[in-house]
C-alpha positions as CSV (number, residue, x, y, z in Angstrom):
1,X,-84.9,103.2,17.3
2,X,-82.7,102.8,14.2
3,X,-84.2,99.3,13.9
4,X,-87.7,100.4,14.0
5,X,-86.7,103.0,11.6
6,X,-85.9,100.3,9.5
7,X,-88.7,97.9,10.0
8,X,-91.1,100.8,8.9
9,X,-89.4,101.8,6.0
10,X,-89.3,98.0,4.6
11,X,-92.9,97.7,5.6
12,X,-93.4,101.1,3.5
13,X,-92.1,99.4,0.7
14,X,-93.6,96.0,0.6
15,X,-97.1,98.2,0.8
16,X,-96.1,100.0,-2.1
17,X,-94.6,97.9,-4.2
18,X,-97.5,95.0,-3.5
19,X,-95.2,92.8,-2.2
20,X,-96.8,91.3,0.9
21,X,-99.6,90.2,-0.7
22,X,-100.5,87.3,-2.0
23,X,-98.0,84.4,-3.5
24,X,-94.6,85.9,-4.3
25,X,-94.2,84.7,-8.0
26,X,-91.6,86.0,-10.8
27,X,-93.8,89.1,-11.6
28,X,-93.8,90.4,-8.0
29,X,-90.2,90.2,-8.3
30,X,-89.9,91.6,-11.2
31,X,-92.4,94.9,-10.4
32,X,-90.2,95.4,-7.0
33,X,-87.0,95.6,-8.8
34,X,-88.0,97.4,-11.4
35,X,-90.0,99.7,-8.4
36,X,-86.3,99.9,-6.7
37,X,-84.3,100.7,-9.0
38,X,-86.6,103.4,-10.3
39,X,-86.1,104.9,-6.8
40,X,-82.6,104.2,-6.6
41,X,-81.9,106.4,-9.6
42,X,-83.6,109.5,-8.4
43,X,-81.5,111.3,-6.1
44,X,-78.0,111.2,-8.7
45,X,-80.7,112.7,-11.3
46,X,-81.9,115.2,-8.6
47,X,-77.9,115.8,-8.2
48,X,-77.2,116.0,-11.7
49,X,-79.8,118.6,-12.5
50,X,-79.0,121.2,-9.5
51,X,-75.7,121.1,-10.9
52,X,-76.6,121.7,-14.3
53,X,-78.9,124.7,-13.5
54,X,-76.2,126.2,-11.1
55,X,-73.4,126.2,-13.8
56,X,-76.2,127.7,-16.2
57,X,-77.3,130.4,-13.7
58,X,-73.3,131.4,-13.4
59,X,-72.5,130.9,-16.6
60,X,-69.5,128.6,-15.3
61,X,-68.4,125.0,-16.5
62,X,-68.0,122.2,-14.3
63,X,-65.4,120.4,-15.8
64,X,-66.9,117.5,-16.3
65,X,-68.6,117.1,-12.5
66,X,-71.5,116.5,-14.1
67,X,-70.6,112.7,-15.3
68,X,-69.4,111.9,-11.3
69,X,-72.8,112.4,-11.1
């Protein structure tokens, strides 16, 4: 199951980043990492911000949590 988890996601993501298509040249490359490391940034920004707004809504610091993330 795990693998066909797998399999699906990477499929997912050679759709979407135009990937499969076609001849694979330096732009392709390019527009996929770019694509992935876009992605891979969200979810420490996500982090970053909930803990922002939570010390603002208590009126707490964090004591410097908030560069871990």
């Amino acid at each position: 199951m795990a693998y066909y988890t797998v399999k699906l996601m990477r499929g997912s993501f050679d759709i979407l980043s135009g990937f499969n298509r076609g001849e694979r040249n330096e732009r392709k490359w390019v527009l996929r990492i770019c694509f992935l490391e876009t992605v891979a940034g969200v979810p420490g920004m996500v982090a970053a911000m909930l803990r922002h707004l939570s010390s603002l809504r208590r009126m707490q610091r964090d004591y410097g949590w908030i560069h871990t993330l």
